[in-house]
N, C-alpha and C positions, 0 to 999 in steps of 0.2 A: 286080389288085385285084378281090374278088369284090362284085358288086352285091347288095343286102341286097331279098332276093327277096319278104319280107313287106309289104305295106301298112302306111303307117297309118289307121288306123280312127276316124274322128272323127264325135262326133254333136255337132251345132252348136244350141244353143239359144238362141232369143233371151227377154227378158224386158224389157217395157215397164212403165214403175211409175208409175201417176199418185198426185199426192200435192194433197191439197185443203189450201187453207189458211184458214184461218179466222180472221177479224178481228175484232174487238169495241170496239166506242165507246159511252161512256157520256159525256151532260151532265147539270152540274147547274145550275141556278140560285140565287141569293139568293131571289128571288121568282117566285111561279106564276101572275102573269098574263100570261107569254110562253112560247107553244110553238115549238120549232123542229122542222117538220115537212118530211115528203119526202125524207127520208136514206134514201139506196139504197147497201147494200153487197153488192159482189160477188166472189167468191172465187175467184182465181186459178188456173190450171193450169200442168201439166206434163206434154206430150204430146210423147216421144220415136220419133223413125223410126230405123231402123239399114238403111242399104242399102252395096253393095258391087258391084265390077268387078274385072276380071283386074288384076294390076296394070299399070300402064306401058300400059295399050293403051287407043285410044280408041272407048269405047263406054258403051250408057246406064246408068247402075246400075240393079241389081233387087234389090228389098227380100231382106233376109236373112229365112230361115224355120226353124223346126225340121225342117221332113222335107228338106231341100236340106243335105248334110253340103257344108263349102266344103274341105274336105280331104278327097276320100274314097277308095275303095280302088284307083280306077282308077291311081292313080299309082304305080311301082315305084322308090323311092328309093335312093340312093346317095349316100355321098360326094362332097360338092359340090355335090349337087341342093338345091331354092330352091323354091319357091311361095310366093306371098302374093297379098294383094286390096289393092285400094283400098277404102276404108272411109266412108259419109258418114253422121253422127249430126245427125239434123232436129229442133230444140227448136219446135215448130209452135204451141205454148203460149205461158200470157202469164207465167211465170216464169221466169229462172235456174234453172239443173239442172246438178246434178254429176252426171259419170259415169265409171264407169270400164270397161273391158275386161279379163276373167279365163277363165283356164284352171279347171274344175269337173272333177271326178271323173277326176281321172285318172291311168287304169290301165295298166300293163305289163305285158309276157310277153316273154321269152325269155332267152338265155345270159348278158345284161348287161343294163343299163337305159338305154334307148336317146334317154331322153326327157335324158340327160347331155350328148349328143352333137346335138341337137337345137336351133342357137341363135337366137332370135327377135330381128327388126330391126324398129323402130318408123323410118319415116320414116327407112329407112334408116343408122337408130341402133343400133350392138348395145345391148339390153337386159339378155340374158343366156340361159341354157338355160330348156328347156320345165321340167325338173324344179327350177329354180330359182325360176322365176315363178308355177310351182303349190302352191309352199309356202303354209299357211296366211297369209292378211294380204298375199300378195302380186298384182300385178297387171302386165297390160300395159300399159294404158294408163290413165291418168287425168286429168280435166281439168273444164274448166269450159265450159256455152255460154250462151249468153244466149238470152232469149226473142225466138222467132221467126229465131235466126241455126242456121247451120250449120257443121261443125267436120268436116273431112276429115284423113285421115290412113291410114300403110300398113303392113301387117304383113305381116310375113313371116318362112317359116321354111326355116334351111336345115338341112343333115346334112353334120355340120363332116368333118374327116378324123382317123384317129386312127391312131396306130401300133399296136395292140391291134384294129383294125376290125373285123379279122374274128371278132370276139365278137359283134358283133351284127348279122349276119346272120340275117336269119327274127327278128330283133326286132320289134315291134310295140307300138304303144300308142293306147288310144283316150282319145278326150279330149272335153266340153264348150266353148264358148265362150258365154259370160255376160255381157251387157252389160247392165250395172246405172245404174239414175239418182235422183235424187231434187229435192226441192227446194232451192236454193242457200244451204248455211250460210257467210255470210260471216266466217265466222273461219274457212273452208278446212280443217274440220277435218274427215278421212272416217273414218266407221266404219264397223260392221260391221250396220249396218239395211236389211241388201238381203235380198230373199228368194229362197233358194236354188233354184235350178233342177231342175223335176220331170224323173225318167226313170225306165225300167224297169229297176232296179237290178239283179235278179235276171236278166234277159235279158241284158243287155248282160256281167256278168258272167258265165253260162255260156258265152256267145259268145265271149269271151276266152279263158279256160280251153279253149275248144274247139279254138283257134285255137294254143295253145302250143306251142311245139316238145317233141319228148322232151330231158328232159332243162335245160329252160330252169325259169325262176324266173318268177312273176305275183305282180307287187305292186299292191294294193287300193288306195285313197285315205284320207285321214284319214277319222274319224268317219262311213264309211256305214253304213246301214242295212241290213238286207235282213229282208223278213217274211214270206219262203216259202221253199219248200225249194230249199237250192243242191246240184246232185248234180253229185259228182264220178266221172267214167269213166276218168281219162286212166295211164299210166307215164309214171315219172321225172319227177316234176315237183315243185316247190314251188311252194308258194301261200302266200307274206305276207299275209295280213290289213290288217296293219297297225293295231289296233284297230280293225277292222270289226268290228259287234255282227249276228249273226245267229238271229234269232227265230226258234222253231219254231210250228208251228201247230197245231189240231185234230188229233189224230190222225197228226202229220207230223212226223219230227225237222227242226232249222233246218240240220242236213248231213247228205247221206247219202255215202256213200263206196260206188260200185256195188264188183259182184263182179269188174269187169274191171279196175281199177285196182291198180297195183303198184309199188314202192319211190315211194310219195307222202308229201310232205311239208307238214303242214298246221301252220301258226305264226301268234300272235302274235292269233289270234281271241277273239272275245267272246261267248261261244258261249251262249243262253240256252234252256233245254226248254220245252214247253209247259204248261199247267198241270192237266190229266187224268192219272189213274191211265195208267200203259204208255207216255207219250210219253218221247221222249227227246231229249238235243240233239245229238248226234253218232251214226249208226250206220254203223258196219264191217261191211258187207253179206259173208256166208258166198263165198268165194272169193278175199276181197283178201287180199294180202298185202305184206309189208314196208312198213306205213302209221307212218307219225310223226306224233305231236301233241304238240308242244312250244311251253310258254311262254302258254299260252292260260286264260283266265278262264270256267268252267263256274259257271252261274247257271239261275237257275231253280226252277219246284216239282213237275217232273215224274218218272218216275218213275225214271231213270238219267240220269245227265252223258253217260255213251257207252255204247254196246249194243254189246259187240265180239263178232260171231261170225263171223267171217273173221281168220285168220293163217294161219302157217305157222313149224311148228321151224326149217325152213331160213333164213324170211325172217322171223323175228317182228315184232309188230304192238308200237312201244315208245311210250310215253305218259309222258312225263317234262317237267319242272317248271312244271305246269301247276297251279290251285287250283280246287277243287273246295267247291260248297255239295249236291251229290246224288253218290251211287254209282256205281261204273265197275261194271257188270254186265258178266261174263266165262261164255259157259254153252257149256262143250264145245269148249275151244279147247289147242290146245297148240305154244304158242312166242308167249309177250304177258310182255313186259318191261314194269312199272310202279314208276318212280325218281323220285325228288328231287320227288313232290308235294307239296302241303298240301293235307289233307283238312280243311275244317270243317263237316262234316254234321251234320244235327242227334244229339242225345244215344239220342235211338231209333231212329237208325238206325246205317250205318255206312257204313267208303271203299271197298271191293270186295266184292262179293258174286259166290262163286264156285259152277255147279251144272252138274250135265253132267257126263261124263267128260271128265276134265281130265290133260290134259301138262302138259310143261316150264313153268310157269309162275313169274315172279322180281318179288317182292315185295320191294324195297331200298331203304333211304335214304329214306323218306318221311315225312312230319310228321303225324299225326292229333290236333284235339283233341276231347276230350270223347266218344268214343265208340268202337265196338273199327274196326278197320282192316280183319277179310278175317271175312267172315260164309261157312259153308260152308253151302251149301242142301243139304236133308234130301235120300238118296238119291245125292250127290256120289260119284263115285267117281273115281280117279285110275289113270292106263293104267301099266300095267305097265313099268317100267325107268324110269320120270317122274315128277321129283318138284316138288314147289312148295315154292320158298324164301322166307321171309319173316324178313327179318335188315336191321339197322342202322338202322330204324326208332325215330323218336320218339314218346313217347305224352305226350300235355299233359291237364290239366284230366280226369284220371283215364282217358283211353283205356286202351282194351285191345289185344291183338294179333288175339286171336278173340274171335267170338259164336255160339252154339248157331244155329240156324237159327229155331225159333222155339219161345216157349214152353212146356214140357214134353218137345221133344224132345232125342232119345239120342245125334243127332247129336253131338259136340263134334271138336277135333283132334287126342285124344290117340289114337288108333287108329290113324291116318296118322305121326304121331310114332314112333310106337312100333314101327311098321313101315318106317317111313325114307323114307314120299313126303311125307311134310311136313317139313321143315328149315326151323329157327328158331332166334332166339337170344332169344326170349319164350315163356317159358314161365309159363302162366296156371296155379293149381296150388289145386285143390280139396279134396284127402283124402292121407291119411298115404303112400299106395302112389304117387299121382303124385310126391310129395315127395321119397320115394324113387328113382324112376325119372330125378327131374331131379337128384340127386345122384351118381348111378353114371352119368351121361352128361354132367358140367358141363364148359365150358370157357369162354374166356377168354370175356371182353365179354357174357355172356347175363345178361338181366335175369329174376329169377325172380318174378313178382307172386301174391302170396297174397288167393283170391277167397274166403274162407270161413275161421271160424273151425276149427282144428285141431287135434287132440291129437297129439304125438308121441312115439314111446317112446325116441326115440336122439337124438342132439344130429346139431343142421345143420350139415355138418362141409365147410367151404370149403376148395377147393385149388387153386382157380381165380382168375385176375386179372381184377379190374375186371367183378366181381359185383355186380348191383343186385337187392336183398330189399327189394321195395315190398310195398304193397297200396293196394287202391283200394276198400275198404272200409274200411279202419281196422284191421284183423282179426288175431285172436290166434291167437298160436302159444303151447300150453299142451305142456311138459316132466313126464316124469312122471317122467323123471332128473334128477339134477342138473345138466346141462349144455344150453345153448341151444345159442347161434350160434359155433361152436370153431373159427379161424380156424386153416389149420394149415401152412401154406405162406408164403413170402415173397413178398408180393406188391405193388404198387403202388399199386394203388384197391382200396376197398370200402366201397360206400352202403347204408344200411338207412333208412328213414323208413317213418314210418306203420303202422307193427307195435307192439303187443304182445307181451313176452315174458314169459310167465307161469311163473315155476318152482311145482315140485309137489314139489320130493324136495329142499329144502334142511334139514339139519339141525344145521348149526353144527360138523360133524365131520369135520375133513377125514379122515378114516380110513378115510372110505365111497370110493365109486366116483368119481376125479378126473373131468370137470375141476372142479366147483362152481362155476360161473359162468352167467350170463345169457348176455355179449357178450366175444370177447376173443381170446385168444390164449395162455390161461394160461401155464406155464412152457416153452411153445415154443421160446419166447426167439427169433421172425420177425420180422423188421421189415416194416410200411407205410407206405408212400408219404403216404398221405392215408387215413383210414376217415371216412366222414362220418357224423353220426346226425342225423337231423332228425326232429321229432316222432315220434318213439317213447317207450314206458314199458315197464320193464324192472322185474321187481319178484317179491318170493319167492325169488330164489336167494339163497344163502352169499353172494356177492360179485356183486352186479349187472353192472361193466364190470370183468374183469382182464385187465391186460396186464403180462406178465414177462417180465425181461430174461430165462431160464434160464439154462447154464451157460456163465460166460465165462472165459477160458482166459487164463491173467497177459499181462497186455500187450496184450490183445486188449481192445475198445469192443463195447458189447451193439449189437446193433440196434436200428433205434426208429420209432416209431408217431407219425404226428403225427394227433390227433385234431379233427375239429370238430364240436361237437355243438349243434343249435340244437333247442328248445324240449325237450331229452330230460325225462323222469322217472324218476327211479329213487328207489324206494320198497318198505318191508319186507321189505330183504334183512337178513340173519341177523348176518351180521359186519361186512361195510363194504358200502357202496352202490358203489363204485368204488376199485379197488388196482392202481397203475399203477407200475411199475419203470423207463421206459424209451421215454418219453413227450416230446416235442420239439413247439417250435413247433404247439403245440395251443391250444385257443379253445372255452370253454363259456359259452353267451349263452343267454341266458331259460331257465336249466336251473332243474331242480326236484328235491333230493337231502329226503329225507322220511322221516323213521324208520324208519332203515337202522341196524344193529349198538346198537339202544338196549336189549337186555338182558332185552326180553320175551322171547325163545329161550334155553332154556341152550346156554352152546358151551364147548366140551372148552377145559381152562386153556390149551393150548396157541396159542389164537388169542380169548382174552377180552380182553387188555390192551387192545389199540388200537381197540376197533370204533368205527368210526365212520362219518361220511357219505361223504369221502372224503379218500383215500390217497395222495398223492401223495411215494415211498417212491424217489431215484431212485437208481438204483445201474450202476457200470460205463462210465460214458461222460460226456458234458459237451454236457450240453442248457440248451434257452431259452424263454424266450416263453411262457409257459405263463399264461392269462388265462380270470379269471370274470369275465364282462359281465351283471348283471341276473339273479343267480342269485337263489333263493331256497331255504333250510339250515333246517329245520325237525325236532325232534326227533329228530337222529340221535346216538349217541354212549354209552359206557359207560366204568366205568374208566376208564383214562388219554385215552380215544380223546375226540373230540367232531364240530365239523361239519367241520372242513376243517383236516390235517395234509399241512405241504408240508417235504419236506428232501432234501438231496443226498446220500449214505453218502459219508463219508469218514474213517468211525470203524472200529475195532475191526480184524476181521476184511476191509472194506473198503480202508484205509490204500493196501495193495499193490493196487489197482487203482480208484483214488475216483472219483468221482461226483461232478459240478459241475452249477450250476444259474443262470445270469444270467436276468435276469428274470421276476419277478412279478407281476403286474397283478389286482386283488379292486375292481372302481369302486364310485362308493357309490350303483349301481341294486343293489347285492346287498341281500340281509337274511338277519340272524341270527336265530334264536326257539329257545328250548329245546333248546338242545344242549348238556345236561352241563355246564354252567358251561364250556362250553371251544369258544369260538368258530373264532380260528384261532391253533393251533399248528407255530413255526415253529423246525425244526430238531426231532435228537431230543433227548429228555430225557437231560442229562447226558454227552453226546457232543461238545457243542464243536465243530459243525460249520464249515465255514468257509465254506459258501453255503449257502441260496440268496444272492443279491447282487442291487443292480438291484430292490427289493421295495419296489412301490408298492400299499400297500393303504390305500384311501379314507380311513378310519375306523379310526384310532389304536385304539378302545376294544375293535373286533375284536379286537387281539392280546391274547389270553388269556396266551401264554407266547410267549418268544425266547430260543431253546439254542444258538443261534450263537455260534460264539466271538467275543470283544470285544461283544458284543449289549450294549445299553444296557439 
């Protein structure tokens, strides 16, 4: 059995707490020709002594002190070993006093936690472990003495044995003892009105840390403080916090991380900057390497959360799910992994800010709201064969992925993009030629954000799964073709919000240059998973949203599109605002369809009959669920067409391959206004269709026509 060769290290503090009391009498009388005079009140005390002796042995006690540690390093512990004192607590006052005996601040270092294995005996009572009895609310002792009497009692601690033992070997842990008193509350009820024991928080914790094995763990206490700088020098080691809050000062990060430290592991801190331009709360001094900081709360108004300029490719510096109210400043480092953050910096500023020549550097899986994530300082350059990846990142409350560096500079990311040391799957997109660039390089999951209004001369032509077409300006995209957004592949997801889609070349003929559409998928005939639309307006093309079954082969089911579209607009399009073939389990709420196919356009006889707002045309398959929530249908419609035409084909030329429709839902947050005398038309004119089925629409008076067969 190996003997566990470290000390424990204990700083023993005492604390006496006199507490005054104050009485108060009032007389009154019926009448004032008697005084009662010479009333003397005097105010009680509470004056506690703490003394102590070896145990079991007979000799004089001596008063307990704070610089006399009663556990201290001269002893080398083991399995089985025992210390304790005799204890005497003197009420020398003229009150009752509770009091109790506690473990304060107390820290661990090494391979396990040693303070497990550590069991404390009151009067030869087990109590329990040291790490038991230093939980918050807990105590050794507590009790009661009377004024002027005295209360003796023994503690002691021993180091149990364990099958696992030699884990904690070169364990160590220092500790407080705290004897607290006050005036006696006769309902014996104790709280928490003692006042906590002063010490040099920051000394005693470098001392520790000093003290750790390579390779062991140092755990903090609850709720310390510390308000100077705590530097770390050590390898292999973790440091729990444990929410310890560490203040930085003037001119002083609250951590420094020297350059001789290596694979350290910092968790679970509270970490705050100082509040001067340049200060910072964490700096990774130039030479360290393989440093972790995990799980930890960056606060403060200083000018970086952490300074890193110490890593290494081999051993990178990783920083992950940590939250952040200031900037991780990165300048001239290559091999810093940054994961699973939350950034909420302010809106002027941003989460990293990168300058230096710059290596391998991985920007992943992070949360930012309200501001861009990776600012590249002017002058940034990136080493050769090294590139920085920034991918699977969140952006809330309009974040971005980049920011210029500062106002009117040339700086931005697409130069590093476009040479292949920036790797993204955001792309921030300002003029017609980026737009381009990110179309002949699109793949799965990249989110495309449009910073600026834009003319385009080709349609934005998707072939990629699980596209997202935001902007964080509201910002249009103006067509000077007929076609916008031309879905053209089968794919699973695709979102657009907050864009504008302004057609320029619609003329009501389909004869011109296909596809004629805003948003869609024209005669593809692709299916989606899900396409979502959210605040968007789509407005001046031929057909605003088309989606077509294309060609379907006898026997065979089209593909199909389930759509959801919240707050869309679609307005003065030519022929229908929306023509959908092939459309499932979709859902349009707070939409806005708006003098779309109402006859101010000539359009070729070919496609005048039906214009309308919208089209709901299904053919080839056997779809459902199809609902307007809170729509509003205003002026759209000509000839036969008007605001909203819904049917299944199972006529004519359909028969041999029909088209079924269960499910319709129109609630009465919708409204109708000026559409052609022809609200909602259901089934086609003189076709005798035999669904849709399942047709719940609010408001009877909607139904302008019903061509279903057996239709009432």
């Amino acid at each position: 059995m190996k003997a566990v060769k470290r000390s424990i290290a204990i700083c023993v503090l005492t604390l006496i707490m006199c507490v005054s009391l104050l009485v108060g009498v009032t007389f009154a009388w019926f009448t004032d020709s008697i005084t009662n005079s010479g009333n003397v009140i005097q105010a009680g005390n509470v004056d506690i002594s703490w003394e102590y002796k070896t145990l079991g042995v007979e000799e004089a006690y001596a008063p307990v002190t704070a610089e006399t540690p009663l556990f201290d390093e001269g002893t080398v512990w083991e399995p089985g070993l025992s210390k304790g004192y005799d204890f005497k607590v003197t009420n020398s006052g003229s009150l009752a006093a509770d009091f109790k005996l506690t473990f304060e601040n107390v820290m661990s270092a090494g391979m396990a936690d040693i303070t497990e294995v550590l069991e404390v005996l009151v009067d030869s009572n087990v109590k329990g472990t040291v790490k038991k009895l230093s939980a918050k609310d807990a105590f050794i002792i507590e009790s009661r003495i009377e004024a002027g009497a005295e209360k003796e009692f023994s503690v002691e601690i021993k180091m149990l044995s364990s099958e696992s033992q030699d884990v904690y070997q070169n364990a160590m842990v220092s500790f407080d003892l705290g004897l607290y008193a006050k005036q006696t509350n006769e309902d014996a009820v104790y709280d928490d009105n003692y006042t906590d024991p002063s010490f040099d928080a920051v000394d005693t914790v470098n001392k520790l840390i000093a003290a750790a094995p390579e390779g062991g763990v140092v755990t903090l206490p609850e709720d310390l403080e510390l308000n100077d700088t705590l530097t770390v020098s050590q390898r292999a080691l973790t440091i729990n916090f444990n929410g310890a809050k560490l203040i930085g000062g003037d001119n002083s990060p609250a951590l420094l991380v020297n350059s001789t430290a290596s694979d350290l592991v910092i968790e679970n801190a509270v970490i705050k900057s100082g509040s001067e331009t340049g200060e910072h709360g964490l700096v990774i001094s130039a030479g360290a390497t393989g440093v972790e900081v995990r799980n930890c709360q960056f606060t403060g108004s200083g000018n970086s959360s952490i300074f890193v300029s110490g890593s290494s490719a081999a051993d990178p510096v990783i920083i992950e799910g940590n939250t952040f109210t200031r900037p991780i400043n990165v300048e001239g480092q290559d091999g810093v992994i940054i994961r699973n953050n939350t950034f909420n910096v302010p809106v002027w500023s941003n989460g990293i800010t990168m300058a230096g020549t710059m290596g391998t550097i991985e920007v992943t899986d992070n949360i930012v709201s309200g501001a861009p994530l990776v600012r590249l300082y002017n002058g940034m350059t990136v080493k050769e064969g090294s590139t920085i990846t920034v991918t699977g990142n969140t952006f809330e409350n309009g974040a971005t992925a980049f920011m210029a560096a500062v106002e009117g500079a040339t700086e931005s990311p697409w130069s590093y993009i476009e040479a292949g040391t920036i790797v993204t799957d955001v792309f921030e997109i300002t003029s017609a030629e980026e737009m381009a660039y990110v179309l002949k390089n699109q793949a799965d999951g990249q989110t495309w954000i449009i910073n600026s209004d834009i003319e385009l001369t080709s349609p934005v032509v998707v072939t990629s799964d699980n596209i997202t077409l935001t902007s964080a300006k509201n910002s249009t995209l103006t067509f000077t073709v007929s076609a916008g957004v031309y879905i053209q592949s089968d794919i699973n997801k695709f979102a657009i919000s907050n864009i504008t889609l302004q057609g320029n070349g619609a003329t009501g003929n389909e004869a011109m240059e296909e596809p004629f559409m805003g948003l869609g998928t024209y005669n593809k005939g692709v299916g989606i998973g899900n396409i979502s639309i959210e605040k968007c307006t789509i407005k001046g093309f031929d057909y605003g949203i088309y989606f077509g079954a294309g060609s379907v082969g006898a026997g065979s089911k089209a593909k199909t599109v389930s759509v959801q579209a919240t707050d869309l607009v679609v307005s003065e399009c030519v022929i229908k605002g929306v023509y959908v073939e092939n459309i499932t389990k979709s859902t349009f709420t707070d939409c806005e369809f708006t003098s779309n196919g109402n006859g101010t356009v000539g359009v070729s006889a070919n496609f005048s009959s039906f214009m309308c707002g919208v089209d709901v045309n299904l053919k080839y398959g056997d779809y459902s669920d199809i609902a307007f929530y809170g729509c509003n249908f205003n002026g759209n419609g000509y000839n036969n067409g008007g605001a909203l035409l819904i049917k299944a084909r199972d006529d004519g030329s359909y028969s041999s391959n029909p088209a079924t429709l269960t499910g319709v839902t129109v609630d009465e947050n919708c409204t109708f206004t000026n559409n052609n005398n022809k609200n909602i038309v259901i089934g086609e004119p003189n076709k005798g269709n035999k669904t849709p089925a399942e047709v719940v629409i609010a408001n009877d008076e909607w139904i302008t026509a019903d061509h279903r067969e057996n239709a009432d």
